[in-house]
Residue, then its C-alpha position, 0 to 999 in steps of 0.5 A: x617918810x616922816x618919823x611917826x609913819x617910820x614907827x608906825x612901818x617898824x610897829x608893822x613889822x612881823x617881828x615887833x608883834x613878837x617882841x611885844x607878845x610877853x607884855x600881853x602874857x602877862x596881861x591875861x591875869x586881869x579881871x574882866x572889865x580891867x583897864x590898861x594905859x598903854x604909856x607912849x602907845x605910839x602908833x598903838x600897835x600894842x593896843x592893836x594885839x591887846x584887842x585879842x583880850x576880850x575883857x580889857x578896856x584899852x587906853x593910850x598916851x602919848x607926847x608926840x601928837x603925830x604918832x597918835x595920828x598914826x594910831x588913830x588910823x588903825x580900825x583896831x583903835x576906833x573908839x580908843x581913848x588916845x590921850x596927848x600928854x604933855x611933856x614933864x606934866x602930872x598925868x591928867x587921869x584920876x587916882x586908882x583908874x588903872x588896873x594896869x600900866x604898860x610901858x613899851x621902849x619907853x622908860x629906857x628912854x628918859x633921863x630921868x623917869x621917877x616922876x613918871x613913875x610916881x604919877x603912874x603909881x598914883x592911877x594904879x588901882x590896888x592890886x593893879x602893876x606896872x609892866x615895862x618892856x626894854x630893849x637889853x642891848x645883848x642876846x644872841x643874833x643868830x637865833x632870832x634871825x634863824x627861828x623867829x625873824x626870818x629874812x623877810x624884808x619887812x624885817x630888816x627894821x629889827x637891825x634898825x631897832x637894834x642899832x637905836x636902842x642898844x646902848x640906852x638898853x644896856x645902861x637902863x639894865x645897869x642903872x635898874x631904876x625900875x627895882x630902885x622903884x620898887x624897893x621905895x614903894x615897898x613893892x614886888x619887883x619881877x624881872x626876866x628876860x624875852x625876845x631871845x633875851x633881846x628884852x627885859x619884862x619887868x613888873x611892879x605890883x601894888x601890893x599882892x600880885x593877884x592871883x592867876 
């Protein structure tokens, strides 16, 4: 199997649509019409769930070519703009396009992600927000397993997730980039814990959070 249908097969599984749901709570403020990019869609599987807000133009991008092959298979994402990025490039979308910007298990992964970050402040549009989603490396087994994961096969994939991303999920929740961020821009910095405290959801808002 190559390492883009493995994601995609993890991305599939039921216990990944609950581990992504926080970011689409936080989506639902969004004004008719808003556009998101999906930063390392990947397989696309939040874009996928993200088709349930009716009102929300989609976007995604990504530097692995194969994992938007995978994406561009869902019927969900048939007329999604999927953009390939390179690699350390400047993002090639304009100024204030964004009304927001998700980040799914990405930004942990990167040695050094302010000059992402930068870029991904400059397609915001005024009043939009960042919105990153990160393994923490900590929170209890137990009750995942008991109440919401379940012994079914297909999940056996969350102990893979949690092997592969622990530690750089710990370090990232050290380091706290993301709120070092914030203070430069001179933004609001939200953070809290989800997914049995399995993840953090952390949002940067370009000036005032608009209101719900």
């Amino acid at each position: 199997m190559s390492h883009a249908r493995f994601f995609r097969y993890i991305q599939d599984a039921p216990w990944y649509a609950d581990f992504l749901q926080p970011v689409l709570d936080e989506l639902k403020s969004l004004p008719p019409g808003a556009t998101v990019l999906d930063m390392g869609t990947g397989a696309g599987k939040l874009i996928a769930m993200g088709q349930a807000l009716p009102d929300v133009q989609w976007e995604g991008a990504d530097v692995d070519a194969a994992m938007l092959a995978e994406a561009r298979k869902r019927p969900a994402l048939r007329h999604t703009a999927l953009h390939h990025l390179s690699a350390g490039s400047t993002l090639p979308f304009t100024d204030a396009r964004y009304e927001a910007v998700t980040f799914c298990s990405v930004l942990f992964l990167l040695s050094d992600p302010m000059p992402l970050l930068e870029e991904t402040w400059r397609v915001l549009r005024p009043h939009g927000f960042i919105v990153a989603l990160t393994p923490s490396g900590s929170g209890q087994s137990r009750p995942i397993l008991r109440n919401q994961i379940g012994w079914r096969f297909h999940n056996w994939t969350w102990f893979v997730w949690r092997q592969m991303t622990a530690a750089a999920g710990q370090r990232w929740g050290q380091q706290a980039p993301l709120a070092a961020f914030a203070r430069r821009h001179g933004a609001t910095y939200q953070k809290q814990a989800v997914f049995h405290e399995m993840a953090t959801i952390e949002m940067v808002f370009y000036g005032e959070r608009m209101p719900v």
